[in-house]
C-alpha positions in Angstrom: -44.5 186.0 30.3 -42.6 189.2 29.3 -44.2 191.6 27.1 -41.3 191.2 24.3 -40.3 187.6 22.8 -37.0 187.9 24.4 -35.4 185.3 22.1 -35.7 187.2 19.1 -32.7 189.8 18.9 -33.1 193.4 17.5 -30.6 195.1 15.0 -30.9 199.0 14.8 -29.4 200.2 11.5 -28.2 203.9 11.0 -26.5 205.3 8.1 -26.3 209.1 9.2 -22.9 209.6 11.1 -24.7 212.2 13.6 -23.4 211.5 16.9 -26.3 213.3 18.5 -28.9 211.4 17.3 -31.2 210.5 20.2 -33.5 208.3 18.7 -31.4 205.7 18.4 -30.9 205.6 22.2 -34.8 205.7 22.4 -34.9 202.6 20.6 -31.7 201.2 22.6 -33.5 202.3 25.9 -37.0 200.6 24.3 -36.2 197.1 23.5 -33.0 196.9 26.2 -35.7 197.1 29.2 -38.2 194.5 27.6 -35.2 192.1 27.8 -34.5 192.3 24.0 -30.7 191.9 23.2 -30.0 195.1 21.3 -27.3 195.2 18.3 -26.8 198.9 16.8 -25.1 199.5 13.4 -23.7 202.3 13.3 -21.2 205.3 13.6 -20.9 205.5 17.1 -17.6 205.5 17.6 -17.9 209.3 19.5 -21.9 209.0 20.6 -23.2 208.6 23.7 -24.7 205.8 22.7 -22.2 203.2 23.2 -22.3 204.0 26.8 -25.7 202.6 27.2 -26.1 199.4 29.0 -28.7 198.2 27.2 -26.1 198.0 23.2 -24.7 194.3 23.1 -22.6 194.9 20.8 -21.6 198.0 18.3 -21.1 196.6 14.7 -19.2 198.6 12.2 -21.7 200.5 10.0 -21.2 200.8 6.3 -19.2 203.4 4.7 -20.3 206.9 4.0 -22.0 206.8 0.0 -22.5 203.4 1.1 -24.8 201.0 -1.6 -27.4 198.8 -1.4 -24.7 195.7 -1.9 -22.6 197.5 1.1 -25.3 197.6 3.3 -26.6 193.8 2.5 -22.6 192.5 3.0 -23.2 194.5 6.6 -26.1 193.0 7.6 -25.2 189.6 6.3 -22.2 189.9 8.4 -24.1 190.8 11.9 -26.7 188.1 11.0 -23.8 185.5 10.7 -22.5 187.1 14.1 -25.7 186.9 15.9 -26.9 183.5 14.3 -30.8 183.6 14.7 -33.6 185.4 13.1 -33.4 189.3 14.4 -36.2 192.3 14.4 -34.2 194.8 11.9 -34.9 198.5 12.9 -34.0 201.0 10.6 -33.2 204.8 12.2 -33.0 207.2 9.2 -34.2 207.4 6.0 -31.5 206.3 3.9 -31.5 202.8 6.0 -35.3 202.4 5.9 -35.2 202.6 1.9 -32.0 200.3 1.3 -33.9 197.7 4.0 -36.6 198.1 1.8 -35.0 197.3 -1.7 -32.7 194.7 0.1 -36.3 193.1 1.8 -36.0 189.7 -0.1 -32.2 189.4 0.0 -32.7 190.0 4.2 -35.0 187.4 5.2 -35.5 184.7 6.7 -32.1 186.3 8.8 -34.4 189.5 9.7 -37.9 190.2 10.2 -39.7 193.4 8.5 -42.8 194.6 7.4 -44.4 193.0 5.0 -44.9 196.3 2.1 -43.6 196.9 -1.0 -40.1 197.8 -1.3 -40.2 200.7 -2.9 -42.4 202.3 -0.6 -40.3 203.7 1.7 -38.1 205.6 -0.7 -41.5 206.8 -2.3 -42.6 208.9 0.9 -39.5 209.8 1.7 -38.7 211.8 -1.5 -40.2 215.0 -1.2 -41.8 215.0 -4.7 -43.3 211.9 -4.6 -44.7 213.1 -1.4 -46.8 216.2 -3.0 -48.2 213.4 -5.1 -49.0 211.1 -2.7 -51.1 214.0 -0.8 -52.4 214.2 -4.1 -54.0 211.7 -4.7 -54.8 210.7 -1.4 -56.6 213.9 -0.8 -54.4 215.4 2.2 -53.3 219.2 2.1 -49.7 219.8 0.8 -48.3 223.4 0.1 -47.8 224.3 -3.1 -45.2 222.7 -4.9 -43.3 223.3 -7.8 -40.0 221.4 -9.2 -37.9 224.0 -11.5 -36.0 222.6 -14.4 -33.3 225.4 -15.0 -31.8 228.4 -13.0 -34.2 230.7 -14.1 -37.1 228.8 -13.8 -36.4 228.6 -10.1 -36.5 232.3 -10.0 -39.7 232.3 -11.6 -41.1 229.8 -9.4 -40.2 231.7 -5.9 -41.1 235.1 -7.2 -45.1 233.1 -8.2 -45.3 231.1 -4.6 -44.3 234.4 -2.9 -41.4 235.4 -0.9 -39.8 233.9 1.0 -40.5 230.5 -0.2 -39.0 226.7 1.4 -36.4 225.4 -0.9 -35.8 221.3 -0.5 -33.7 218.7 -2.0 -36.5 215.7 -3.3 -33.7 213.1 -1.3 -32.2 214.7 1.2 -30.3 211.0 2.2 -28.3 211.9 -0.9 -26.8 215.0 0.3 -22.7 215.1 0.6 -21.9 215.4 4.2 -19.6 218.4 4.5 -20.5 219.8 1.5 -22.6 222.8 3.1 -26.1 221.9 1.5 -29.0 221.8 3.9 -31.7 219.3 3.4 -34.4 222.1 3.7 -33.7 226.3 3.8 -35.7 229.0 3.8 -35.0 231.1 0.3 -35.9 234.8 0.9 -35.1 236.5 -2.7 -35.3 234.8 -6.4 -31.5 235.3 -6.8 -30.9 232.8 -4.3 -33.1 230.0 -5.3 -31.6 230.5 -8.9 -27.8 230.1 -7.3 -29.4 227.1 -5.2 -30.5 225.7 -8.4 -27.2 225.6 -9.6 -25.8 222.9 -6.9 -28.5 219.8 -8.3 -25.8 217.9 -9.5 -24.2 218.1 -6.4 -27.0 217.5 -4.2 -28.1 214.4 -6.4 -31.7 215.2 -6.5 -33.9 218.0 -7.5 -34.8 221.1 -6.3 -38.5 221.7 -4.8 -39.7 225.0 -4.4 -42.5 225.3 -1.7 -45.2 227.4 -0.6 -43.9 228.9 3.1 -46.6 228.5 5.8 -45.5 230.7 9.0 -44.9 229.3 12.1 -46.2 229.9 15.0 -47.5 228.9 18.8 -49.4 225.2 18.4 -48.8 225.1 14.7 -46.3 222.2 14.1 -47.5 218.3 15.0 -46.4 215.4 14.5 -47.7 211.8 14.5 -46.1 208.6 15.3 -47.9 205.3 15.0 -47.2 202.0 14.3 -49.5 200.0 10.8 -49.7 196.2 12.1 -50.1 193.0 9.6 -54.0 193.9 9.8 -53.0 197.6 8.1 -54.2 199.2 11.8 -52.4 202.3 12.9 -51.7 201.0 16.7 -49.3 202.5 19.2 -47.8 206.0 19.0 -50.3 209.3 18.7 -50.1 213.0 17.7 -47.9 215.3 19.3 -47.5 219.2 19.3 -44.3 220.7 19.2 -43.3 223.0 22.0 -39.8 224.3 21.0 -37.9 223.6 17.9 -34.2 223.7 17.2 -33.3 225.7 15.6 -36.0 228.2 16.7 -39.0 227.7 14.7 -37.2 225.5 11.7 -36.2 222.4 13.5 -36.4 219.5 15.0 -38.1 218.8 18.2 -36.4 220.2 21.6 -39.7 219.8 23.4 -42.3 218.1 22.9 -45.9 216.9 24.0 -49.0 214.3 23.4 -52.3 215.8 22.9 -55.6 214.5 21.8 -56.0 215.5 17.7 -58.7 213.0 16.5 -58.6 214.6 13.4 -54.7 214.0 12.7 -55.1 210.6 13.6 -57.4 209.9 11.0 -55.4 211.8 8.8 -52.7 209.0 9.3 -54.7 206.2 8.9 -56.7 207.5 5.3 -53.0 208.0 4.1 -51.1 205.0 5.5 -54.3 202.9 4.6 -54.3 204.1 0.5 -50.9 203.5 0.2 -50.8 199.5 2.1 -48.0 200.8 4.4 -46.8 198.7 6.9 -44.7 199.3 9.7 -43.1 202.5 11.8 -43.9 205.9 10.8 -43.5 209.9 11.7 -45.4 212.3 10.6 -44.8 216.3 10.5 -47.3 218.7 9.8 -48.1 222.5 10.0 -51.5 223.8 10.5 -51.8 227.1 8.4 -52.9 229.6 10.4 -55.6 231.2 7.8 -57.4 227.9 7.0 -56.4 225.5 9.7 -56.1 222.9 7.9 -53.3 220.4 8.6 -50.5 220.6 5.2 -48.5 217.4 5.3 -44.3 218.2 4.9 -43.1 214.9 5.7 -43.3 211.5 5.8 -40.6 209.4 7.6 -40.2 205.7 6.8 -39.0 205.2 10.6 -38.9 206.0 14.2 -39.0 209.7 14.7 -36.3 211.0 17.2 -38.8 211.6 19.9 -41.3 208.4 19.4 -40.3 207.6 23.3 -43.2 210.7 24.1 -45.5 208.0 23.2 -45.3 205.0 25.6 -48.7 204.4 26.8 -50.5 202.8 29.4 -49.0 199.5 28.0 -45.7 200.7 27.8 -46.3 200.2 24.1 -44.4 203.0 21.9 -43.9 202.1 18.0 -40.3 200.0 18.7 -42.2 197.9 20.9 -44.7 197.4 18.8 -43.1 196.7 15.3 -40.9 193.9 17.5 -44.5 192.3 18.7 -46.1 192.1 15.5 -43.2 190.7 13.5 -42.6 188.2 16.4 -46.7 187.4 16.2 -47.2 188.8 19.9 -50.4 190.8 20.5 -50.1 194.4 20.9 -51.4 195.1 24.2 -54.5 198.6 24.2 -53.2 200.8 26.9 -54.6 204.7 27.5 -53.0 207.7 25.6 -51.1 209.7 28.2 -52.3 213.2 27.4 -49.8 215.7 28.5 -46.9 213.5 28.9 -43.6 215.6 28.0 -40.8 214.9 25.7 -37.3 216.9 26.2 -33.9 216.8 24.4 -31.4 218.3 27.2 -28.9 219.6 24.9 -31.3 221.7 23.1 -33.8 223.1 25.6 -31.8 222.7 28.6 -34.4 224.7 31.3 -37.2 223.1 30.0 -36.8 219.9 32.1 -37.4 222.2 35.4 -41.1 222.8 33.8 -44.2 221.1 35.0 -45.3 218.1 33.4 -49.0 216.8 34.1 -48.2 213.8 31.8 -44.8 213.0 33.0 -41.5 213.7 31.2 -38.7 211.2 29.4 -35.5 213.2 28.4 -33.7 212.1 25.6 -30.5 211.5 26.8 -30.7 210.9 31.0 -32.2 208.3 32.8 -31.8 207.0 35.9 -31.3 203.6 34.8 -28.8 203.9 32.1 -26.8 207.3 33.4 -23.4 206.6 30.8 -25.2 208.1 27.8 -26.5 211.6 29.5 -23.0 211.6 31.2 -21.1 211.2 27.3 -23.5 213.6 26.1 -22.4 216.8 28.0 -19.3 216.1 27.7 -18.9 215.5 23.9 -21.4 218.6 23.7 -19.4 220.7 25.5 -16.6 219.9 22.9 -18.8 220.5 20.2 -20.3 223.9 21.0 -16.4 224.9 22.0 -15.7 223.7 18.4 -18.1 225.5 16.9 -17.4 229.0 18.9 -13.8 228.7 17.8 -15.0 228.4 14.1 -16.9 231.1 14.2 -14.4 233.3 15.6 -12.0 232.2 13.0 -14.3 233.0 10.7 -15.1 236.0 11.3 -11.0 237.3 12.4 -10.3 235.9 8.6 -13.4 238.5 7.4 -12.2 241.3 9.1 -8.6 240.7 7.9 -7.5 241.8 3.9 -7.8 238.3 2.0 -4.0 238.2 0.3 -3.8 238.2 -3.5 -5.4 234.4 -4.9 -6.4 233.3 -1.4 -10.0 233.3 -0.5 -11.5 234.2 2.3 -12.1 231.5 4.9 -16.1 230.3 4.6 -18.4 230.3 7.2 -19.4 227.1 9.2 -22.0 224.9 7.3 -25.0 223.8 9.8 -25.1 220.6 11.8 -26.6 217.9 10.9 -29.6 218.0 13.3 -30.4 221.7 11.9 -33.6 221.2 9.8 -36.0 224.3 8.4 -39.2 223.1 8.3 -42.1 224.9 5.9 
């Protein structure tokens, strides 16, 4: 008998239009091998993801602002298509809250976690989140919410310079607008003209307490919270190499044994009766070494394919078992085991790995998407050179009378400062 319940479909659900968003060929790569036919809704139009031969069938994602009614007429639309009960696997934030609002209206065509729906959007806003830690006991740095310009001035000249500034829902951001979910504010002036842009960003401002970075400071923890509320699958990670350097997401990546982040995970997960897929980041500050808690993702983190065990059980895997009443098989950590996104730490795939390595992007038995990848990356970082250069030509060069000057390049989407 097959690990997976091969009759039961999956349907991965994205609302960010990033085309390099690995994760969701993790997930692809994850349920395609078990023998799980794999629907993916989303933008994909230019990522290497429709190269996989593991996608069934690409479905039209909805449109950028999109609703909760526009997601619900997507995924009523694929359910129709497909015409049986499907695992739905939300990939970002913003698709992991509107699954969870839109949980009734969903089933019986899709299986999820059974958790309150509001949930989701609870951990994933940032303020909620210092209350959560709150209450549930778990270090958080400092955090204040300003309610006028020079308030926020205040409030980074108190926490100390520089201080983290981040939007409380980020998945409300305008794409193209220039606004970065999370940016490090180095002078009071700057968090006051940040300030100013709430209305655009949709949420509020949060003003944190920074916690330097530095060599084994930043972890992470997947896991999986079954029916039973037990944290299976998945495990804590340290991150190697960021991208950006030391404010981003993870390049490289590795398991090691933290028995004392694990339980962190379950006390919290376990207070607040979550159920289903989950990443954690964290930072360990460097004076106390205690583990401060910055996020709390409602969904697979980008790199959860570091943690396929003994098994082969990672937290895809698992969420498909449990809501198709399978047993989640025990398998052995694999300590050591690497983690590697090519684009973004190129030479780090010619490094030892005790553990064994998975790269985000090649595989031997699914070459299209590493093949797309490079190429489509190669036109990006081109792109991105020639907007620089313009940029800084239309600097140098005496800005004619009414005309401003051009403005630099706004970050990608995978750029991330973490505090």
């Amino acid at each position: 008998m097959p690990l997976l319940d091969t009759r039961v479909p999956a349907v991965l659900l994205r609302v960010d239009r990033n085309p390099f968003h690995h994760g969701t060929l993790g997930a692809v790569r994850s349920l395609g091998r078990a023998g799980v036919e794999v629907h993916v809704v989303a933008d994909e139009s230019r990522s290497p993801v429709r190269s996989s031969r593991y996608v069934r069938r690409l479905h039209p994602p909805p449109p950028p602002g999109a609703s909760p009614g526009d997601v619900l007429a997507v995924l009523r639309r694929v359910a129709d298509h497909i015409a049986r009960p499907a695992v739905l696997v939300p990939m970002d934030d913003a698709s992991a809250i509107a699954a969870g609002r839109l949980r009734d209206a969903l089933t019986p065509s899709y299986l999820l976690p059974d958790m309150p729906g509001t949930l989701p959007e609870r951990v994933a806003d940032k303020a909620e989140l210092a209350a959560v830690c709150a209450s549930a006991g778990l270090p958080h740095p400092t955090t204040l919410v300003p309610d006028s310009p020079q308030r926020a001035a205040d409030d980074a000249t108190r926490l100390g310079l520089p201080v983290v500034a981040k939007w409380s829902r980020p998945w409300l951001l305008p794409a193209g607008g220039g606004l970065r979910s999370t940016l490090l504010v180095r002078s009071a002036q700057q968090a006051r003209e940040l300030y100013l842009r709430t209305r655009e960003a949709g949420s509020p401002l949060l003003l944190q307490a920074y916690l330097p970075p530095g060599p084994d400071r930043d972890w992470f923890f997947h896991g999986y919270v079954d029916r039973s509320g037990a944290v299976r699958a998945g495990g804590p990670g340290v991150k190697r190499l960021a991208w950006p350097r030391g404010a981003g997401l993870t390049a490289v990546g590795s398991w090691a044994p933290n028995p004392h982040l694990r339980a962190l995970a379950e006390r919290l997960t376990g207070e607040l009766g979550y159920r289903g897929v989950f990443d954690l980041d964290f930072r360990r500050c460097h004076a106390t070494g205690r583990y401060h808690l910055l996020d709390f993702n409602p969904r697979p983190g980008a790199q959860f394919r570091l943690f396929e065990d003994g098994a082969g059980l990672d937290v895809v895997r698992a969420l498909h078992l449990d809501l198709t009443g399978r047993p989640l098989p025990d398998g052995d950590p694999v300590a050591g085991r690497a983690f590697v996104v090519e684009n973004y730490a190129p030479l780090a795939v010619l490094r030892a790995a005790p553990g064994g390595r998975e790269l985000a992007w090649y595989a031997a038995d699914d070459r299209g998407p590493g093949r797309a990848m490079w190429s489509l990356w190669a036109r990006h970082v081109s792109g991105r050179l020639r907007e620089r250069l313009g940029s800084g030509a239309a600097a140098q060069a005496p800005a004619a009378p009414g005309i401003p000057r051009a403005a630099s390049p706004s970050p990608t989407d995978n750029e991330k400062a973490s505090s």
